[in-house]
N, CA, C and O atoms as a Maestro MAE file, in Angstrom:
{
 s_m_m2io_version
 :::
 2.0.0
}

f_m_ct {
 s_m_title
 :::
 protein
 m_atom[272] {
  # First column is atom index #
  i_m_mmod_type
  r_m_x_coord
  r_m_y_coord
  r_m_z_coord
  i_m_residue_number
  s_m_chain_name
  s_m_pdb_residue_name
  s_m_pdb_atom_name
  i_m_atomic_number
  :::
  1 25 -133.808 101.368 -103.938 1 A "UNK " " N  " 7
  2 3 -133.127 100.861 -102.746 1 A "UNK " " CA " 6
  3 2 -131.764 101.538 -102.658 1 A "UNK " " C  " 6
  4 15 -131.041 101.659 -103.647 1 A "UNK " " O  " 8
  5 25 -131.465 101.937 -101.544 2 A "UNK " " N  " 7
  6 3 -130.077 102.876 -101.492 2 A "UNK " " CA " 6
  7 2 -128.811 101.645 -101.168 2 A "UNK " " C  " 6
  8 15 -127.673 101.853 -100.748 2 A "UNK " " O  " 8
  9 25 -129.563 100.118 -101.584 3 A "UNK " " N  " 7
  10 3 -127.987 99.423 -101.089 3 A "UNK " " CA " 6
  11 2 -127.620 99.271 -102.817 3 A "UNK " " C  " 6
  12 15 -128.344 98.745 -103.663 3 A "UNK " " O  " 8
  13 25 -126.427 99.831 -103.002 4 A "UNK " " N  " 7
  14 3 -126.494 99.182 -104.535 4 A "UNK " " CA " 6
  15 2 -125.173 97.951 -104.488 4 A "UNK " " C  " 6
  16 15 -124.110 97.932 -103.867 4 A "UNK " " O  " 8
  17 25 -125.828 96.954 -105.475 5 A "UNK " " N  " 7
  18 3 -124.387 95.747 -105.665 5 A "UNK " " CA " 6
  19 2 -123.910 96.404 -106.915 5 A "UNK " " C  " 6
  20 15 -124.459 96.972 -107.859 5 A "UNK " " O  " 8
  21 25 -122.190 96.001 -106.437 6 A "UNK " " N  " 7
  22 3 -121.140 96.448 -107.565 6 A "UNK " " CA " 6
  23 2 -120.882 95.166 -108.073 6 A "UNK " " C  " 6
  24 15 -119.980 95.264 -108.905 6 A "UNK " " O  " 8
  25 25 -121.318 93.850 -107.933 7 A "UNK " " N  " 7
  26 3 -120.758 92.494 -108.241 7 A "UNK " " CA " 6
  27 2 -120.379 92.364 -109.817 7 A "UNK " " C  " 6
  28 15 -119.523 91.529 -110.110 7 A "UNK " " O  " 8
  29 25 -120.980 93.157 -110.864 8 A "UNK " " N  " 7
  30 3 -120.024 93.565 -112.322 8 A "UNK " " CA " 6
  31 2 -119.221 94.339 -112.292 8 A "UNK " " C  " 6
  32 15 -118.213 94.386 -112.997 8 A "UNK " " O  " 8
  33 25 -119.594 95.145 -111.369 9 A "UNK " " N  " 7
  34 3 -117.642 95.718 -111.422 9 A "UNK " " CA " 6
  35 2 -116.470 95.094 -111.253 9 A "UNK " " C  " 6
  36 15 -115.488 94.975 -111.985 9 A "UNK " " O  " 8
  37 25 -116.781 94.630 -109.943 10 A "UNK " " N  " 7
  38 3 -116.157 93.644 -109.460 10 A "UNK " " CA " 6
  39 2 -115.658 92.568 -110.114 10 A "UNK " " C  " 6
  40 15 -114.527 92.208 -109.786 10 A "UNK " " O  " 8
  41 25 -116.429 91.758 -111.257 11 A "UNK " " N  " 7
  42 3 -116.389 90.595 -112.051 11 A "UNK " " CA " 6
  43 2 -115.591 91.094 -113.262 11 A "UNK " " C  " 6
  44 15 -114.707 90.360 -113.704 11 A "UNK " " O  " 8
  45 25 -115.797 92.125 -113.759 12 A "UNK " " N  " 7
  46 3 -114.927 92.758 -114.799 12 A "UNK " " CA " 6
  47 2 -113.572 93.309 -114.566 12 A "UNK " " C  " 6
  48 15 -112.618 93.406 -115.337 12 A "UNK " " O  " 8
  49 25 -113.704 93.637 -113.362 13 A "UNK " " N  " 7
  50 3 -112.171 93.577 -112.621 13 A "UNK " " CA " 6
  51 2 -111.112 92.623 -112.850 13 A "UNK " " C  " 6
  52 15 -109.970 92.713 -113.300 13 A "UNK " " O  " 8
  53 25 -112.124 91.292 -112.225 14 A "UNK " " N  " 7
  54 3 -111.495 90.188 -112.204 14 A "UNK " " CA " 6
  55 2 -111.458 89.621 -113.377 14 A "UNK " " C  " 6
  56 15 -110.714 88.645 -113.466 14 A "UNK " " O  " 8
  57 25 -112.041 89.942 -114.308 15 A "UNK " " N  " 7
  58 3 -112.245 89.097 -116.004 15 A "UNK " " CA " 6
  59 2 -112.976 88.383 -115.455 15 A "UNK " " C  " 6
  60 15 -112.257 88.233 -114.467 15 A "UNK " " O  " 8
  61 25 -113.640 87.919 -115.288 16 A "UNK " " N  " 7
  62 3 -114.549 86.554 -114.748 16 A "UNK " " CA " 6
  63 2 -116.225 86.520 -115.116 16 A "UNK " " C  " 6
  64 15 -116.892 87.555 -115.113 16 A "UNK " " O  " 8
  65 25 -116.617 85.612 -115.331 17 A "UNK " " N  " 7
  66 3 -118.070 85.328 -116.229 17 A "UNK " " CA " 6
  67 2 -119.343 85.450 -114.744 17 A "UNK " " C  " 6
  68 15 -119.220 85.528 -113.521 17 A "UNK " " O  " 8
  69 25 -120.351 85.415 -115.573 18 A "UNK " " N  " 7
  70 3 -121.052 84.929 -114.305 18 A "UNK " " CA " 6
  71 2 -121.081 83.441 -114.098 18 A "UNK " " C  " 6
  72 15 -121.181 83.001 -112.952 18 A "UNK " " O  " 8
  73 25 -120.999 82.628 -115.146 19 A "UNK " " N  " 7
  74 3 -121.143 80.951 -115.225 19 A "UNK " " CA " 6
  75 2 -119.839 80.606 -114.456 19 A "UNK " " C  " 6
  76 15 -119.927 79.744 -113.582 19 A "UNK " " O  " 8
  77 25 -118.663 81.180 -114.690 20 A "UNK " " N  " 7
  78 3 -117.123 81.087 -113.429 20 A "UNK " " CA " 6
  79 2 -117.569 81.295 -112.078 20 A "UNK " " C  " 6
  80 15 -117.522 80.477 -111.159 20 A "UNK " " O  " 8
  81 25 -118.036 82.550 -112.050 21 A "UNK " " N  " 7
  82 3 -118.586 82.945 -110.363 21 A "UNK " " CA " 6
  83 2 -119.445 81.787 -110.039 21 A "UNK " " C  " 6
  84 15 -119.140 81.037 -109.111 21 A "UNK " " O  " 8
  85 25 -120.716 81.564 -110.902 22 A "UNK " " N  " 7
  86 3 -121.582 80.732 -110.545 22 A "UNK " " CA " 6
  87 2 -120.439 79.102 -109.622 22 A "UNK " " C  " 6
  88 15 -120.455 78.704 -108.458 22 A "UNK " " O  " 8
  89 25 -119.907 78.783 -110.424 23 A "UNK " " N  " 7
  90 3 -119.429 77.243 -110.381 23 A "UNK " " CA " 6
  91 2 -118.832 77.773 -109.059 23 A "UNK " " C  " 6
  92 15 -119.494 77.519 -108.053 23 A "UNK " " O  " 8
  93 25 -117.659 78.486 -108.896 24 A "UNK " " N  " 7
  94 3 -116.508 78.849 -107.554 24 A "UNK " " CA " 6
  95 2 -117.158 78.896 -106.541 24 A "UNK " " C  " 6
  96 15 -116.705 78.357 -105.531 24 A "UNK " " O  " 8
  97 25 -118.196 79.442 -106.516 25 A "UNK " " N  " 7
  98 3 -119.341 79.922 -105.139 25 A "UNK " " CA " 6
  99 2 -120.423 79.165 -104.688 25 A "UNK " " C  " 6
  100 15 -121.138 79.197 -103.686 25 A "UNK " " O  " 8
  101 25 -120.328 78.196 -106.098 26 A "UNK " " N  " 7
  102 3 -121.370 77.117 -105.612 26 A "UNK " " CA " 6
  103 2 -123.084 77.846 -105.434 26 A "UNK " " C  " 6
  104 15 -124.001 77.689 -104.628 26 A "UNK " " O  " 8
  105 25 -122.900 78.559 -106.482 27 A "UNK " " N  " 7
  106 3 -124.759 79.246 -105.929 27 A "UNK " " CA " 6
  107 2 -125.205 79.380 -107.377 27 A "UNK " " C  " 6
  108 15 -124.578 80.258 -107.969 27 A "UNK " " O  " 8
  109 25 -126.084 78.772 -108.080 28 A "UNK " " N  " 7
  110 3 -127.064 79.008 -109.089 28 A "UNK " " CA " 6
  111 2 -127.056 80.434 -109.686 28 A "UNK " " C  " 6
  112 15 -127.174 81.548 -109.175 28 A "UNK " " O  " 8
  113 25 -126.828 79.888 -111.278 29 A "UNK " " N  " 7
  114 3 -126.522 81.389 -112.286 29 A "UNK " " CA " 6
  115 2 -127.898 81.804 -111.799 29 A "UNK " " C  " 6
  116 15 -127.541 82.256 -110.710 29 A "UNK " " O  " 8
  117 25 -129.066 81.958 -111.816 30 A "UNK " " N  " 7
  118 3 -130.185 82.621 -111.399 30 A "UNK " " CA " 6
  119 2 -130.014 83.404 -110.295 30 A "UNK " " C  " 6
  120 15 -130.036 84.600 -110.583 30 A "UNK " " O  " 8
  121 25 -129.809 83.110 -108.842 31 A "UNK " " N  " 7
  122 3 -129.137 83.455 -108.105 31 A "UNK " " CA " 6
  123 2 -128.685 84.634 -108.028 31 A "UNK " " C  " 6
  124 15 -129.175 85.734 -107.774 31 A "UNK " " O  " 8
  125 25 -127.303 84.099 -108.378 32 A "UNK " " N  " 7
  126 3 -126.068 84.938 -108.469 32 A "UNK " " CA " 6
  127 2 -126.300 86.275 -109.406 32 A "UNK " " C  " 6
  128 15 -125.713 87.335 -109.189 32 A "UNK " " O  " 8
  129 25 -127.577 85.998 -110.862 33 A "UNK " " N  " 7
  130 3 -128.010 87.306 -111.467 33 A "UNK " " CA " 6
  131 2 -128.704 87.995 -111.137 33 A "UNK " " C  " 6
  132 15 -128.748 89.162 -111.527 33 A "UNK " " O  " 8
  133 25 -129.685 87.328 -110.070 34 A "UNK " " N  " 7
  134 3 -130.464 88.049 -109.266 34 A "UNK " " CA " 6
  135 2 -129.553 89.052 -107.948 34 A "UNK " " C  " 6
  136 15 -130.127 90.112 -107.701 34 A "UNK " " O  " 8
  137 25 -128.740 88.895 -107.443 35 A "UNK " " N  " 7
  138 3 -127.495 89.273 -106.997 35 A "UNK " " CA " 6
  139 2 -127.328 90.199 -107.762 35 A "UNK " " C  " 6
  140 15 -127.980 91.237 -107.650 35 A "UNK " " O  " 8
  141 25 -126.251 89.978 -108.871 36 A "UNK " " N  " 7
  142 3 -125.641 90.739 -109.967 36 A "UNK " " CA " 6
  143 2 -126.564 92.271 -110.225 36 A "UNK " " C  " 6
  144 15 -126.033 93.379 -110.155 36 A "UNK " " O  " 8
  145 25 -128.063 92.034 -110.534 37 A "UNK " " N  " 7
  146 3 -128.934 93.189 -111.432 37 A "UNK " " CA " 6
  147 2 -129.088 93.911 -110.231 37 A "UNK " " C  " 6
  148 15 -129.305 95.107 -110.425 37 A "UNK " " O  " 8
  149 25 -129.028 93.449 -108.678 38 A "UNK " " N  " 7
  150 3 -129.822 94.216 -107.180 38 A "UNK " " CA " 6
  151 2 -131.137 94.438 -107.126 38 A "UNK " " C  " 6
  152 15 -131.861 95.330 -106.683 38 A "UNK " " O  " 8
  153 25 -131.339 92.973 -107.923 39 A "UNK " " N  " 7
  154 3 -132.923 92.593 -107.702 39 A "UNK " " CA " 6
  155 2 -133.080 91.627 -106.062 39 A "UNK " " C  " 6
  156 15 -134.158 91.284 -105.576 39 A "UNK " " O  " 8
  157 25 -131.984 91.405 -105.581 40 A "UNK " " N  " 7
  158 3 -131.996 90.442 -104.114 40 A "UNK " " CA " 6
  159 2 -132.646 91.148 -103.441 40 A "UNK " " C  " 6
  160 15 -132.899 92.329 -103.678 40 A "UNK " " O  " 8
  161 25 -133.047 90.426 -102.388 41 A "UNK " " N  " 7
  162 3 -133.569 91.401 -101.033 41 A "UNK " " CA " 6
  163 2 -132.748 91.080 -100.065 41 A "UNK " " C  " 6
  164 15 -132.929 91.597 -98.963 41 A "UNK " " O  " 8
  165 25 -132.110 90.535 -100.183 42 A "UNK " " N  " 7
  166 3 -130.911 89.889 -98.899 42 A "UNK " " CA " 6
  167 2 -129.845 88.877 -99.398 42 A "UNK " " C  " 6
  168 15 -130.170 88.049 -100.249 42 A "UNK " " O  " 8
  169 25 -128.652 88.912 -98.925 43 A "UNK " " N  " 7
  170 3 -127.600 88.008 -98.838 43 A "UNK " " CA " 6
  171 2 -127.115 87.163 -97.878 43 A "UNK " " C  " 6
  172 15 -126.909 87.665 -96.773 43 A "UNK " " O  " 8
  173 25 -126.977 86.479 -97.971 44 A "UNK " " N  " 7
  174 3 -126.301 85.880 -96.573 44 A "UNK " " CA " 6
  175 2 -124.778 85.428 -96.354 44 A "UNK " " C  " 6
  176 15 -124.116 84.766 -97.153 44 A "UNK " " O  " 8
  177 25 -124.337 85.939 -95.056 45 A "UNK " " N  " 7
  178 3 -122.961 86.640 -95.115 45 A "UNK " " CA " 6
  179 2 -121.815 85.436 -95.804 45 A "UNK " " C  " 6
  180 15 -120.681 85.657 -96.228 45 A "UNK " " O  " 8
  181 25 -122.731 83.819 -95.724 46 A "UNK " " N  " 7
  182 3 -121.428 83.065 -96.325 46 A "UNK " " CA " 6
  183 2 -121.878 83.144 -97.991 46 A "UNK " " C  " 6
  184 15 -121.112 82.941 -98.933 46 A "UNK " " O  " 8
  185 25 -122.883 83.385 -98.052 47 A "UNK " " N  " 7
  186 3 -122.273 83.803 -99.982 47 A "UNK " " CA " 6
  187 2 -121.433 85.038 -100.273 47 A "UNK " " C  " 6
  188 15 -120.706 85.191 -101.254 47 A "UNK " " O  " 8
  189 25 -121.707 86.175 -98.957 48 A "UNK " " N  " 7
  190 3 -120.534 87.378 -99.161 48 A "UNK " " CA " 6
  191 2 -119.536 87.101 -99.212 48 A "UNK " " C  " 6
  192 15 -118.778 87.744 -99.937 48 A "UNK " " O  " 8
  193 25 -119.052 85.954 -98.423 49 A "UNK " " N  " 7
  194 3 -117.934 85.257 -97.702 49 A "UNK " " CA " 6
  195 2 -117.033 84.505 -99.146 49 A "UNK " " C  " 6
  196 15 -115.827 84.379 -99.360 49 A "UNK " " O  " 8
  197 25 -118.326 84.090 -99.992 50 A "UNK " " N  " 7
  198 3 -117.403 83.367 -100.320 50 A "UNK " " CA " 6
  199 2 -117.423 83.877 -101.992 50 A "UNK " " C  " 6
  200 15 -116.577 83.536 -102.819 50 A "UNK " " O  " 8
  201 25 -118.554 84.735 -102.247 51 A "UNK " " N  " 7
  202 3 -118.166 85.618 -103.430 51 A "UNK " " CA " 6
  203 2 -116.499 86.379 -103.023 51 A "UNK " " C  " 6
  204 15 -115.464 86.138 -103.645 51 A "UNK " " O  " 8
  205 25 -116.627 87.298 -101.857 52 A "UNK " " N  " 7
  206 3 -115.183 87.666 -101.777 52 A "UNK " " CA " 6
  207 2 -113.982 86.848 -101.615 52 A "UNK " " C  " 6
  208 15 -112.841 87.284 -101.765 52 A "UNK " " O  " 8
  209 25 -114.288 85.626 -101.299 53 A "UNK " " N  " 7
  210 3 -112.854 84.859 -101.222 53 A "UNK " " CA " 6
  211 2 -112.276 84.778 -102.538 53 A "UNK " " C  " 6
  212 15 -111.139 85.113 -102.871 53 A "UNK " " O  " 8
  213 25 -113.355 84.210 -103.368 54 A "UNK " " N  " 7
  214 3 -113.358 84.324 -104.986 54 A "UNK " " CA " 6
  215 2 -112.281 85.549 -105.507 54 A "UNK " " C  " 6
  216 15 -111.096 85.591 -105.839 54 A "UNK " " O  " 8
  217 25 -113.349 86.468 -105.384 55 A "UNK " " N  " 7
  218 3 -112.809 87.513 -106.121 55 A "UNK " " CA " 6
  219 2 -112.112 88.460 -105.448 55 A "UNK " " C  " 6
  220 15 -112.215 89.673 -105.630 55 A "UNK " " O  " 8
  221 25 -111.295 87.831 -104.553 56 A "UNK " " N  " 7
  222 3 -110.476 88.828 -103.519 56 A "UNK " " CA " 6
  223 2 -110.691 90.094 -103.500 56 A "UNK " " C  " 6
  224 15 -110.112 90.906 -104.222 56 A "UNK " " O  " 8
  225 25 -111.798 90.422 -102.420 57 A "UNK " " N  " 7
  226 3 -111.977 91.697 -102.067 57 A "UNK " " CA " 6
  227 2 -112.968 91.658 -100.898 57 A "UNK " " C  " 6
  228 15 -113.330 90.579 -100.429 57 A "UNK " " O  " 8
  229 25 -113.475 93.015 -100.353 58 A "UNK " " N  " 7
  230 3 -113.727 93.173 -99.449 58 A "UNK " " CA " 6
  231 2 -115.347 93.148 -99.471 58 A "UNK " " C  " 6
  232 15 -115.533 93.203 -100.687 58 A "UNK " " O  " 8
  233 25 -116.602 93.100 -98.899 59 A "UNK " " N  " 7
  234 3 -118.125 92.977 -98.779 59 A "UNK " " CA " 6
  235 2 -118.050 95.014 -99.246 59 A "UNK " " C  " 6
  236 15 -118.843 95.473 -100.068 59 A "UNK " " O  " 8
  237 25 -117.356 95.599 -98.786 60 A "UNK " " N  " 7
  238 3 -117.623 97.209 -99.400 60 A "UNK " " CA " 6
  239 2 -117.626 97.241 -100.964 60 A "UNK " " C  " 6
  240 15 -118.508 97.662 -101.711 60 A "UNK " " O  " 8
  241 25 -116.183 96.583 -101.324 61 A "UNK " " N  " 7
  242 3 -116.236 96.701 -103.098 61 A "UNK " " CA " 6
  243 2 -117.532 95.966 -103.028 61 A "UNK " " C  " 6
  244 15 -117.987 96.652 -102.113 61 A "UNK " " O  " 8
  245 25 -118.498 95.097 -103.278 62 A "UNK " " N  " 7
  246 3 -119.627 94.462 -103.519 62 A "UNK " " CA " 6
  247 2 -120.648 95.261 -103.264 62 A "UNK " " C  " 6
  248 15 -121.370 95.667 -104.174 62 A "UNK " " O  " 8
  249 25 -120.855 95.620 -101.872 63 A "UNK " " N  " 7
  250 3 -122.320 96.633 -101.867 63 A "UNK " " CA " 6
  251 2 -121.629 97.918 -100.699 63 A "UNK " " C  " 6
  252 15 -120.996 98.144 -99.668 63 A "UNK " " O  " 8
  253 25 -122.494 98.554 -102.072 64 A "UNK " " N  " 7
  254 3 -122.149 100.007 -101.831 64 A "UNK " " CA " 6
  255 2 -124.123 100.519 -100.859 64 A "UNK " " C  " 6
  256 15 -125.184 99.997 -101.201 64 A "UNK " " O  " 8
  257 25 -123.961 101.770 -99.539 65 A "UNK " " N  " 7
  258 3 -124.891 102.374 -99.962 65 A "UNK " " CA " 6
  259 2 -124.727 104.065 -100.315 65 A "UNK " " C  " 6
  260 15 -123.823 104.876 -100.114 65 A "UNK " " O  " 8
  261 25 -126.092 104.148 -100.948 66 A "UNK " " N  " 7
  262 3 -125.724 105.578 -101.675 66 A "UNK " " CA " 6
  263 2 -127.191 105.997 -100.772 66 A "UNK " " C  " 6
  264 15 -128.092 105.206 -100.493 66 A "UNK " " O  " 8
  265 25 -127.134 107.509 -100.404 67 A "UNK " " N  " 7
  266 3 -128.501 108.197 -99.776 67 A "UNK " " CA " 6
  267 2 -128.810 108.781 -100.765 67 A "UNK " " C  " 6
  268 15 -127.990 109.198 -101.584 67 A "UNK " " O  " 8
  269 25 -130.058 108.911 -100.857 68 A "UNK " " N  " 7
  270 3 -131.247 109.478 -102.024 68 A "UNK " " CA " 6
  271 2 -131.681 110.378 -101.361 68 A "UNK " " C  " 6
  272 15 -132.583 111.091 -101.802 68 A "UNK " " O  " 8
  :::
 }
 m_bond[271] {
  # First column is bond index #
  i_m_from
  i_m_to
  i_m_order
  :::
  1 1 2 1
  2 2 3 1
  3 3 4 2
  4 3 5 1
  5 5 6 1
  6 6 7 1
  7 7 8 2
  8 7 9 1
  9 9 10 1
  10 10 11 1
  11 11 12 2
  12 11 13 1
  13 13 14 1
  14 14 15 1
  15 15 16 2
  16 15 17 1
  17 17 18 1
  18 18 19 1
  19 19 20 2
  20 19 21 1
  21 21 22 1
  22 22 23 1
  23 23 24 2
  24 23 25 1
  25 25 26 1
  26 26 27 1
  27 27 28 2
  28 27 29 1
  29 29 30 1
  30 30 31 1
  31 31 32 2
  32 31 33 1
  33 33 34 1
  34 34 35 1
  35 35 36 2
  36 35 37 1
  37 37 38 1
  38 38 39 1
  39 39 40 2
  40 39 41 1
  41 41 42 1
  42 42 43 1
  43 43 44 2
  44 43 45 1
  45 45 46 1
  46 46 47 1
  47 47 48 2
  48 47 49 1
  49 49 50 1
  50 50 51 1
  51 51 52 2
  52 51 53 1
  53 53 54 1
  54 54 55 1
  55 55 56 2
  56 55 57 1
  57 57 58 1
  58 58 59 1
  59 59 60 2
  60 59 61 1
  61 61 62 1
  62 62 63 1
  63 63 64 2
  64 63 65 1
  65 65 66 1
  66 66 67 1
  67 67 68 2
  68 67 69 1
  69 69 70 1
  70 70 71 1
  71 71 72 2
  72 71 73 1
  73 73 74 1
  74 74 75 1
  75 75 76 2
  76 75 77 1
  77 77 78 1
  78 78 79 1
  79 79 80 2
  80 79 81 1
  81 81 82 1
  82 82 83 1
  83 83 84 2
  84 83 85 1
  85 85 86 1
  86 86 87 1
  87 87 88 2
  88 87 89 1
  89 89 90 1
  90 90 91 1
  91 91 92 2
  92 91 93 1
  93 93 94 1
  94 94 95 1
  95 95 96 2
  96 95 97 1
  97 97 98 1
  98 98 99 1
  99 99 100 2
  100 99 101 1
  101 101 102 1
  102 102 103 1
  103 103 104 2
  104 103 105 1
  105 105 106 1
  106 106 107 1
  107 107 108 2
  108 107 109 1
  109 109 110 1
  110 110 111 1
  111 111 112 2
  112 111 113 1
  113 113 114 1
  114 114 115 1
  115 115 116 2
  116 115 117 1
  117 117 118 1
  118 118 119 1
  119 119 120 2
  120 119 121 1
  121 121 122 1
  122 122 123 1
  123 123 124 2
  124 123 125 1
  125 125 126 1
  126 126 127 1
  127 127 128 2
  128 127 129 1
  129 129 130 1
  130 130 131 1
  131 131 132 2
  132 131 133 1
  133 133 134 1
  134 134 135 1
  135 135 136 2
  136 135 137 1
  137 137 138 1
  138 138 139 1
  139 139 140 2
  140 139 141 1
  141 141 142 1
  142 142 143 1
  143 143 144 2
  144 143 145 1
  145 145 146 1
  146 146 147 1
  147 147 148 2
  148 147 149 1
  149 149 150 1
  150 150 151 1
  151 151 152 2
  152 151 153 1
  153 153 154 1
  154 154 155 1
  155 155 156 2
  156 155 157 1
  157 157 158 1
  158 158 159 1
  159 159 160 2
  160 159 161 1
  161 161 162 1
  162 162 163 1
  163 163 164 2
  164 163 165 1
  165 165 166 1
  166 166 167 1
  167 167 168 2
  168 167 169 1
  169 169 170 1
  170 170 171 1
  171 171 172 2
  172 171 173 1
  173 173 174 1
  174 174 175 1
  175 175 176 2
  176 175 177 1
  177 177 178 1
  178 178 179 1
  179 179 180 2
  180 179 181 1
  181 181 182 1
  182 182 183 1
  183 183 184 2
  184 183 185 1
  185 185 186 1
  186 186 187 1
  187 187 188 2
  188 187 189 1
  189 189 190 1
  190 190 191 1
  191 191 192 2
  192 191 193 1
  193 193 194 1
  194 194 195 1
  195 195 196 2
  196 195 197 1
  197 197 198 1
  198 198 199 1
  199 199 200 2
  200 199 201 1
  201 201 202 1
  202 202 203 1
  203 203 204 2
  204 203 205 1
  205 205 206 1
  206 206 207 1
  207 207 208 2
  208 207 209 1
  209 209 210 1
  210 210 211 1
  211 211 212 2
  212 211 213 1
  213 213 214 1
  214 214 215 1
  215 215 216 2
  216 215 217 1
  217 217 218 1
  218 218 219 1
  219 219 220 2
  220 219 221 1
  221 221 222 1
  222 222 223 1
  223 223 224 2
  224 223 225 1
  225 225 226 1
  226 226 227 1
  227 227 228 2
  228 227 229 1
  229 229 230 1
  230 230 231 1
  231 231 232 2
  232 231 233 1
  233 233 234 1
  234 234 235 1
  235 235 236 2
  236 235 237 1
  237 237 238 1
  238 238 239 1
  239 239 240 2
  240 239 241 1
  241 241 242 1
  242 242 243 1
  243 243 244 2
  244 243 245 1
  245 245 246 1
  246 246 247 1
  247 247 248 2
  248 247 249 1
  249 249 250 1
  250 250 251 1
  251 251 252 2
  252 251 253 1
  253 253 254 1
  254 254 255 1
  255 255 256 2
  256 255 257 1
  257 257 258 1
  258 258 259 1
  259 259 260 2
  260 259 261 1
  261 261 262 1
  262 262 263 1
  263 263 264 2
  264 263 265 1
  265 265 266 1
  266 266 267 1
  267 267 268 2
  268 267 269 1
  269 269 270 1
  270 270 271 1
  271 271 272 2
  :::
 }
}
């Protein structure tokens, strides 16, 4: 898939766990790792919304795409 998630970059940026993200965002460690690895098939813009409020930044730092 050419969308890739940066959400460990991002989290290591911030020092922050996935069990921290999990609780702040209110969305299930399963979830959120399924997220994390870019095993998702979709997001929906208020978990973008509110992963970035979290971790102050923008939906670009989070998903990148790359052409193959």
């Amino acid at each position: 898939m050419p969308i890739i998630v940066n959400l460990d970059v991002m989290m290591a940026k911030r020092k922050m766990s996935l069990n921290e993200l999990s609780e702040k965002v209110d969305l299930t460690l399963s979830n959120l790792s399924i997220l994390k690895t870019g095993k998702a098939k979709a997001v929906r813009f208020s978990t973008l919304e509110a992963i970035c409020k979290v971790l102050e930044c923008q939906p670009g730092d989070i998903l990148e795409y790359v052409e193959k």
